[in-house]
C-alpha positions as CSV (number, residue, x, y, z in Angstrom):
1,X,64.7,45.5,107.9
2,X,65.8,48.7,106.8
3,X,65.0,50.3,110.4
4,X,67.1,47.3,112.2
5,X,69.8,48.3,109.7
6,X,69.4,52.0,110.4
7,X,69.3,51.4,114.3
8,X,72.2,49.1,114.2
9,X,74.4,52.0,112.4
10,X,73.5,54.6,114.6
11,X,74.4,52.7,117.9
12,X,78.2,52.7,117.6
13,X,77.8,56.3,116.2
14,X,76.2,57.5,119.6
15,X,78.3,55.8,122.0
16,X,75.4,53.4,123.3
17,X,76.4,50.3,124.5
18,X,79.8,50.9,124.0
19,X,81.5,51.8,127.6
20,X,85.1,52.3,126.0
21,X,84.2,54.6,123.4
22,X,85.9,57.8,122.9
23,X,84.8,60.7,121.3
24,X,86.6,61.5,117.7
25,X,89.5,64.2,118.6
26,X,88.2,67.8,117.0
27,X,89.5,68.2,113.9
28,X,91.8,71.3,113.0
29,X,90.1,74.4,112.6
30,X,90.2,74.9,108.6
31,X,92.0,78.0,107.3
32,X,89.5,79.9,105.2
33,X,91.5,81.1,102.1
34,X,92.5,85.0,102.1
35,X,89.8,86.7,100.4
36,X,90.7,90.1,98.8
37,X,88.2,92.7,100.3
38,X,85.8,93.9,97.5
39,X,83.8,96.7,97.2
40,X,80.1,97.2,96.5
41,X,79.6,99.7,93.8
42,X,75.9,100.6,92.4
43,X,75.8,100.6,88.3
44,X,73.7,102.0,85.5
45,X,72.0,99.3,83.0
46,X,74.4,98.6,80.0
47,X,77.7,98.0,79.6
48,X,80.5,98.6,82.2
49,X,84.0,97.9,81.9
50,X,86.2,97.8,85.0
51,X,90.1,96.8,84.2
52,X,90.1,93.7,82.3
53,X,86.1,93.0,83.2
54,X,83.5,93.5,81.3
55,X,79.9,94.0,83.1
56,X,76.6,93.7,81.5
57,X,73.8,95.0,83.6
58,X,70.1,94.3,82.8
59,X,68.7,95.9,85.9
60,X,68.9,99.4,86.8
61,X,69.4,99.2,90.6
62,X,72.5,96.6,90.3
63,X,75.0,95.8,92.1
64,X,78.6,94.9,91.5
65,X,81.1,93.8,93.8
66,X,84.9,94.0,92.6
67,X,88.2,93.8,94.5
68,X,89.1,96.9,96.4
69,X,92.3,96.9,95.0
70,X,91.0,97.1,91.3
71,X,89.4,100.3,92.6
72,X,90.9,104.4,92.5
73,X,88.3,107.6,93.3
74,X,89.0,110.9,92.1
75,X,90.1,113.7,93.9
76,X,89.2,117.4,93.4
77,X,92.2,117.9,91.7
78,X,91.3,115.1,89.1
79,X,93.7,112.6,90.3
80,X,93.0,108.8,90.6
81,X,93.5,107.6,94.2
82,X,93.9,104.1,94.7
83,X,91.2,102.7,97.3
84,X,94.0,100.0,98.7
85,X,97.4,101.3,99.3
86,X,99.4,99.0,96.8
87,X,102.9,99.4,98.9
88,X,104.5,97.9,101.8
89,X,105.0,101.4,103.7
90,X,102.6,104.2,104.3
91,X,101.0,106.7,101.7
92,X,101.8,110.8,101.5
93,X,99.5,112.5,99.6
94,X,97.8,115.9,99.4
95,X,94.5,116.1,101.3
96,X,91.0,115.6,99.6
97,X,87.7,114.3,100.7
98,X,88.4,111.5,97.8
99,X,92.0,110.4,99.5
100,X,90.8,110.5,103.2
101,X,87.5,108.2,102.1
102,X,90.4,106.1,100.6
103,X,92.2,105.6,103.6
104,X,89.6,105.6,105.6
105,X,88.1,102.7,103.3
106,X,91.7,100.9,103.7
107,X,91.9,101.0,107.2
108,X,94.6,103.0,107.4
109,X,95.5,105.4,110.1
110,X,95.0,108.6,109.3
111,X,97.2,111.9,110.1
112,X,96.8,115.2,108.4
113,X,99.5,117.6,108.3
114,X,98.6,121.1,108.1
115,X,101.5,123.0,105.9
116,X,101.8,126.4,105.0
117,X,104.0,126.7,101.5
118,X,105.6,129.8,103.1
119,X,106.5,127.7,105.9
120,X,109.9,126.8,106.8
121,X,109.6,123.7,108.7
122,X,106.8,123.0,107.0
123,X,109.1,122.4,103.7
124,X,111.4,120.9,105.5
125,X,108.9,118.0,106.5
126,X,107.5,118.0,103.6
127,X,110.7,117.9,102.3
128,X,111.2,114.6,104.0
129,X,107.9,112.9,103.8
130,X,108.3,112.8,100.0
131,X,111.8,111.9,100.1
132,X,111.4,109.2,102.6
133,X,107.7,107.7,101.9
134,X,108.5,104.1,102.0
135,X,109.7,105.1,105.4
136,X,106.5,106.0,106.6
137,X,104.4,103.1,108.8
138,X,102.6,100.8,107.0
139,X,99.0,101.3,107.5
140,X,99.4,105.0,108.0
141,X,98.3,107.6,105.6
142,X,99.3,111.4,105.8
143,X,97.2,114.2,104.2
144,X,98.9,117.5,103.6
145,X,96.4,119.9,104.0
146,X,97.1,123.3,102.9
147,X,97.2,125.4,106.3
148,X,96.0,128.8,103.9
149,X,93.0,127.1,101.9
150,X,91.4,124.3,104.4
151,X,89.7,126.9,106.9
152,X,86.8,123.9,107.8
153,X,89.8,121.7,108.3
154,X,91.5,124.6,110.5
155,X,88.1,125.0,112.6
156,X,87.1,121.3,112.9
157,X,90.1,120.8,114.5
158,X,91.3,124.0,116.5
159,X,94.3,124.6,114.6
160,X,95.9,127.9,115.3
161,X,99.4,127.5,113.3
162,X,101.0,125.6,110.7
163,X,103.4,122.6,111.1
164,X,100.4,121.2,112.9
165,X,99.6,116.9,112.7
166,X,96.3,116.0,113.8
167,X,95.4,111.9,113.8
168,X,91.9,111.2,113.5
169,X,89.7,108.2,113.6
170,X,87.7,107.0,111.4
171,X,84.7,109.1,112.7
172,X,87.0,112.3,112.6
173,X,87.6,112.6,116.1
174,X,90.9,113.5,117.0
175,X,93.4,111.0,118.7
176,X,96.9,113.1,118.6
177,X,98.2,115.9,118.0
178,X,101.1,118.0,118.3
179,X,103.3,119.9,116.5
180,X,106.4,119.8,114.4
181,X,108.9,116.8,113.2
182,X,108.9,114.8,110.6
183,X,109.1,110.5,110.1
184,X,110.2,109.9,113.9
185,X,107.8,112.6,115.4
186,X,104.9,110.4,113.7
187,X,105.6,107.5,114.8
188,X,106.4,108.6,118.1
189,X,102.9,110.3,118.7
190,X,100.8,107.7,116.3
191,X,98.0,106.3,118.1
């Protein structure tokens, strides 16, 4: 009996027997809820606390994952440098390996400005980056590099004289570049 009754539920199910059938309209794809990226960060055995969370770890190759934006890295200076940019516009900040794995981690385009201190144009962007920063383009970070000090910088990318913006990708590979101007110059030559 219970086969019968099995058989007799499946037929309307599979369309036999039932010329007039239609299939079921598709539903609606369902939104998946925005997840907040997170980050994967390796911990030692005992107690972490990160924010408001406390961690206890029992084995010595864990894992933890945490939201990005909970996360900053340090910079050679000693600074904390958020992972995710918090604001609405783009982020001006001097250059370190810490802040470009930081936007590169964000997704962020990445420019970096090569100024000299003894530089007049040079201040004079500079002058206006950091006046006008929630100007800059969302998504777009700009490392000032110092033109005297970064000589790797200055040979990676074949630069020969300050006041120089280079946009890379997020292999280092250069996109644009050109020289001099300020907000309007970057968005006119971002890539």
């Amino acid at each position: 009996m219970k086969q019968l009754f099995l058989f007799v539920l499946l037929l309307p199910l599979s369309g036999f027997g039932c010329p007039a059938a239609k299939p079921a309209a598709p539903r609606p794809a369902a939104q998946a809820p925005a997840i907040p990226p997170t980050v994967t960060i390796p911990v030692a055995e005992g107690t972490t606390e990160m924010k408001s969370q406390r961690f206890t770890v029992t084995d010595a190759n864990a894992q933890i994952q945490v939201p990005a934006a909970d996360v900053t890295v340090k910079d050679a200076q000693g600074n904390e440098v958020p992972l995710l940019s918090p604001g609405a516009s783009g982020v001006y900040q001097p250059y370190s390996t810490a802040a470009l794995a930081a936007a590169r981690a964000r997704g962020d385009k990445v420019v970096l400005f090569f100024h000299a201190a003894w530089c007049p144009y040079c201040q004079a962007a500079d002058k206006a980056f950091t006046t006008n920063e929630s100007e800059l383009p969302k998504g777009v970070t700009l490392l000032k590099a110092d033109y005297d000090t970064e000589q790797n910088l200055k040979t990676q990318f074949a630069i020969s004289y300050q006041h120089t913006f280079v946009q890379i990708d997020a292999d280092g590979n250069v996109l644009s570049k050109w020289s001099g101007g300020d907000i309007p110059e970057l968005e006119q030559y971002l890539k």
